[in-house]
N, C-alpha and C positions, 0 to 999 in steps of 0.2 A: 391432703391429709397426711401424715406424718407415717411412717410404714417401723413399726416395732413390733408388730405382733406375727409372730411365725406360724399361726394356724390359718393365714392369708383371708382372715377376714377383714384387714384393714380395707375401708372405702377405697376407692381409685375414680379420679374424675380430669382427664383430658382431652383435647381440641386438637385436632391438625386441620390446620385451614392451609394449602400450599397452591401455585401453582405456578413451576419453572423448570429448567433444563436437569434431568435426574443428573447430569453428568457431574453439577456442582455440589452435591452433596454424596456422590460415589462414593468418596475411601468411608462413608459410615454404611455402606452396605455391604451386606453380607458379598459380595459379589466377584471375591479372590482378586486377581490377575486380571480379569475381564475387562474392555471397557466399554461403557457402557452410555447411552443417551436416548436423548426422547425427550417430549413436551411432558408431564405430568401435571394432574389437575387432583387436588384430592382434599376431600372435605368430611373428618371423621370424625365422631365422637366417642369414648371412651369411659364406661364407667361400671357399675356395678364392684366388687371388692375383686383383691387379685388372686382369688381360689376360684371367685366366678365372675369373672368379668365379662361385662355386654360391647360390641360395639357397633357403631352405626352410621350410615353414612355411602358413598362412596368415594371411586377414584379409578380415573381413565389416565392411555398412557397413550398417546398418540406422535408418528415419525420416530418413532424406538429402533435401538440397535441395540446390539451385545453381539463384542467380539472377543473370544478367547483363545491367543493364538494357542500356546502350551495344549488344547482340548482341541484348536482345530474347529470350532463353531462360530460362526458369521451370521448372525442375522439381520436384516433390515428390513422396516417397513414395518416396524412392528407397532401393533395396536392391541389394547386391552382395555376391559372393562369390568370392575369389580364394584361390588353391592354386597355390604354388610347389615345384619339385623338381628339385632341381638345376641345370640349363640352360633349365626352364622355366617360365614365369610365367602360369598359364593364367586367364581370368577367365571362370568358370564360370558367370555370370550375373549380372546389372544389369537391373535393371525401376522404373520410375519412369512416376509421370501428371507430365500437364502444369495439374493443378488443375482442365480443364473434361472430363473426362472420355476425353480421349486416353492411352494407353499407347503406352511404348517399352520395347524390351527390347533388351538386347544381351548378345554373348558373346565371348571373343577367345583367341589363344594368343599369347604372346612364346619365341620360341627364341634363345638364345645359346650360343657355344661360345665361342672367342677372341673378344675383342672388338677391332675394335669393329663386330666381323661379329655380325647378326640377322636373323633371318625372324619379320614379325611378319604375321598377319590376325584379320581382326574380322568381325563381322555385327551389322547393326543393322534392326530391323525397327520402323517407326509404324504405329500407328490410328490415325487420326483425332486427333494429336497437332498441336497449336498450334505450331510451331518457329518462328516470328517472331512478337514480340507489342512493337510499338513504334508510336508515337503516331499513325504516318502511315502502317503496315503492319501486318497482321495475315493470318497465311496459315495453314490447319491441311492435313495433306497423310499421305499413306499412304505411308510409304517401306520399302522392301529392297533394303539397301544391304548390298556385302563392300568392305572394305578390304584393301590388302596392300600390303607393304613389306618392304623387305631391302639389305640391304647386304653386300658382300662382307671380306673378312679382307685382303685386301689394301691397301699403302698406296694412295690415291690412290682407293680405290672409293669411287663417289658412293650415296648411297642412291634406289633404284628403286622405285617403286610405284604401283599404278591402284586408282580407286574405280569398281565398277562397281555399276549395278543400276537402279531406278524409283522413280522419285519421283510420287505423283499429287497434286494441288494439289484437294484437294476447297471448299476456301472460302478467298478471297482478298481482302481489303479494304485499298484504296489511298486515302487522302482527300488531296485538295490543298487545301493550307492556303487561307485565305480570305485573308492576308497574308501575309506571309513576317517574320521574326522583325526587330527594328531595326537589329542587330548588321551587317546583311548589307551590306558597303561599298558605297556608290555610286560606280561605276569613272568615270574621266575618258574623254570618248571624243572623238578627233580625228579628224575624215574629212579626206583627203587628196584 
């Protein structure tokens, strides 16, 4: 259906039937610098208007990676499993190592009714997972972590939300360079 009308009750009615390597379709996701792969299978429908859209369906992500160096995040082995139904987007499970033998796992729900009101929360749990792995930093740490956010349907509501939980930093390595890179300006300095 044709979308002109700005109070978003214009219909909406699409199909994602897919199932191949996320890495060929990356630079369209949101996903930075990262790179990214895995099997994906995913089978969604899409309809209701675009103030209140429904959708339906699922989609698994199985042999998954995401690497960002610039962030220092590696993971492999990643699998996921998400179930949508209606107003809700639920991610039933996500498990990936970090290649040295750390595990993370996470789960979430998304709610929506009118948009561009949502209540979203997550949990995320580490082993002994590597979560910084850059030239001059390396940390591996046990985390249980909940996320939460939401937003209200009204114009003008800001979206609201707290990360709570423990972090334990089990091995931590900081090196300081023996130089500093040549790039680095040599600033002018005047004492007065």
């Amino acid at each position: 259906a044709p979308v002109s009308r700005d109070d978003g009750a214009a219909a909406v009615s699409a199909d994602l039937r897919w199932t191949g390597n996320v890495a060929s379709v990356a630079a369209a996701l949101p996903v930075g610098d990262a790179d990214v792969g895995g099997r994906m299978d995913a089978d969604l429908h899409l309809s209701g208007s675009l103030a209140a859209p429904r959708l339906s369906g699922r989609a698994s992500l199985a042999g998954g990676s995401l690497v960002h160096d610039a962030l220092g995040l590696a993971l492999r082995d990643v699998a996921a499993q998400a179930v949508a139904d209606g107003t809700r987007l639920e991610l039933r499970s996500l498990s990936a190592t970090d290649g040295e033998g750390g595990t993370m796992t996470a789960s979430g729900l998304l709610a929506f009714g009118r948009l561009p009101a949502f209540d979203a929360r997550a949990e995320l749990h580490a082993k002994r997972a590597t979560l910084v792995r850059l030239d001059l930093l390396t940390a591996k740490a046990d985390a249980d972590l909940e996320l939460a956010a939401s937003r209200g349907a009204e114009a003008g509501s800001r979206v609201e939300g707290s990360l709570r939980g423990k972090v334990r930093v089990d091995e931590a390595r900081f090196e300081i360079p023996q130089r500093f890179p040549s790039d680095v300006p040599d600033l002018p300095v005047t004492e007065v």
